[in-house]
N, C-alpha and C positions, 0 to 999 in steps of 0.2 A: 111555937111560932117565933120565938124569941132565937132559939137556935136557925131555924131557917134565913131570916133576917140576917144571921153572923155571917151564913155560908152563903148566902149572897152577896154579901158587902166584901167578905175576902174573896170571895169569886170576880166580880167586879174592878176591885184595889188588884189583884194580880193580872188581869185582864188590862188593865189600863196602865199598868207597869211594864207588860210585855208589850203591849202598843209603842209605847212612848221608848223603852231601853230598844226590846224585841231587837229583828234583825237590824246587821249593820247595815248602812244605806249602800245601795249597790252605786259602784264606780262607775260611772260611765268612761268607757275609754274612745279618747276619738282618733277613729283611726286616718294615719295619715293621707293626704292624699297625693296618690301614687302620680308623678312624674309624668307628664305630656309621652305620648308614643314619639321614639325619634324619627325623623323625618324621612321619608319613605327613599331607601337607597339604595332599592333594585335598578340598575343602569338602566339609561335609557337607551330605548332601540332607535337607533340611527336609520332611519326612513331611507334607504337607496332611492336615487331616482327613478324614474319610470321613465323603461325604454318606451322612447317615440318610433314606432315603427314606421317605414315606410318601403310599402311592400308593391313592389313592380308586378305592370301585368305581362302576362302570355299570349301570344295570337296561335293561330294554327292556319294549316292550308286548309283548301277549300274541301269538303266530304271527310274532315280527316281529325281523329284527338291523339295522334303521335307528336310526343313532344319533339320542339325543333333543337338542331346545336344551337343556336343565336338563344332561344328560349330557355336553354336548361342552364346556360348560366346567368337567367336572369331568377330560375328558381333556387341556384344555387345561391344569389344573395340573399333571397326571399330566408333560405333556413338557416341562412350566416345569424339574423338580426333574428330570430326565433332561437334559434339554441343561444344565442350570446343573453333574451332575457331570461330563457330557463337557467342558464348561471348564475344570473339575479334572481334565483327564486321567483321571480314572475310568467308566468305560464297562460301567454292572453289565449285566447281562443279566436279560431278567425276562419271564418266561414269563405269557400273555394267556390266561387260561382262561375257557370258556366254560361257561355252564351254563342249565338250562331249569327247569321246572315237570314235573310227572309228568304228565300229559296227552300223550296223543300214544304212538307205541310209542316201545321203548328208540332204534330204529335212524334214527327221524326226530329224536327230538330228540338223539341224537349227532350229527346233519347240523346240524342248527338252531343249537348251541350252536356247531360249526367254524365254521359263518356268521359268530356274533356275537363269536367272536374276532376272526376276519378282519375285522369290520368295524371293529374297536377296534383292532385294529394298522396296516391301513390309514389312520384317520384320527390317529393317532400319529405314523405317518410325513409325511402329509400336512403336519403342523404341525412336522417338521424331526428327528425321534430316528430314528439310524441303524434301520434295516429289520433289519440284524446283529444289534441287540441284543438286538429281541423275535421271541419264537419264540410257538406257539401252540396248546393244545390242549383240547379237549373232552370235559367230564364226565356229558354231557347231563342226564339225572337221578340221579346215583349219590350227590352230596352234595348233597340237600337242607338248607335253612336250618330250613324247616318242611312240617309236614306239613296243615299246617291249609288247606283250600280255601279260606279267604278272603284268606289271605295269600299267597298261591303269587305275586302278582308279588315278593316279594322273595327269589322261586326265579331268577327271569329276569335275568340279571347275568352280567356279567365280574368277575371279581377280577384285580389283576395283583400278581402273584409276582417279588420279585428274589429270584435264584438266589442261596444263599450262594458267598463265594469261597472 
């Protein structure tokens, strides 16, 4: 027992010598801290203005969606100020509406005025403005200008509408 007792106590005494000497204390290393991100120096995009359109309307004669001469160069400004924003990268959308006189039933001049869209966006594209950007639709006689029969041709017209964004 006397021996167990030894191998204990030196079991012990080495035990608390390797505690105490035992491993070296680890270093703690503090690592630096790394440098703010530099300041964000991707250029800035220069905002172009935004073409103000202002876009003339079309009349037509009476039974009739042929464009007039007088008329087609007021389309020809229409796609001047359309293809000048598409060089701006802006590409508005603008809807070609058509519309009639009250003469005629509701259902003919709902066809008649789909005509005279069509033939305003047709000749639109004709003169170079994406096809994409005008759309086209017919009010035949629901928005009159006037009601007066002497005035009913300035019933007979397109207006063109840019969509807001």
């Amino acid at each position: 027992m006397k021996d167990t007792v030894k191998l204990l106590t030196v079991l012990v005494a080495v035990g608390l010598m390797l505690t105490m000497v035992g491993c070296p204390k680890r270093v703690i290393k503090e690592e630096p801290i790394p440098p703010p991100p530099p300041p964000d120096t991707t250029p800035e995009i220069v905002q172009k203005p935004k073409i103000e359109l202002s876009l003339g309307a079309i009349h037509f004669d009476f039974d009739k969606s042929d464009i007039r001469s007088g008329d087609a160069e007021v389309l020809k400004g229409n796609a001047d100020q359309l293809l000048k924003a598409a060089e701006q990268e802006q590409k508005p959308m603008v809807t070609v509406e058509g519309y009639c006189d009250p003469l005629g039933t509701s259902e003919y001049n709902m066809a008649l005025g789909q005509r005279r869209a069509e033939a305003a966006k047709a000749y639109l594209v004709k003169l170079g403005v994406a096809a994409g950007q005008l759309s086209t639709v017919s009010y035949g006689e629901e928005k009159l200008v006037t009601t007066n029969p002497a005035e009913y041709e300035m019933n007979r017209r397109c207006e063109f509408k840019p969509e807001e964004e």
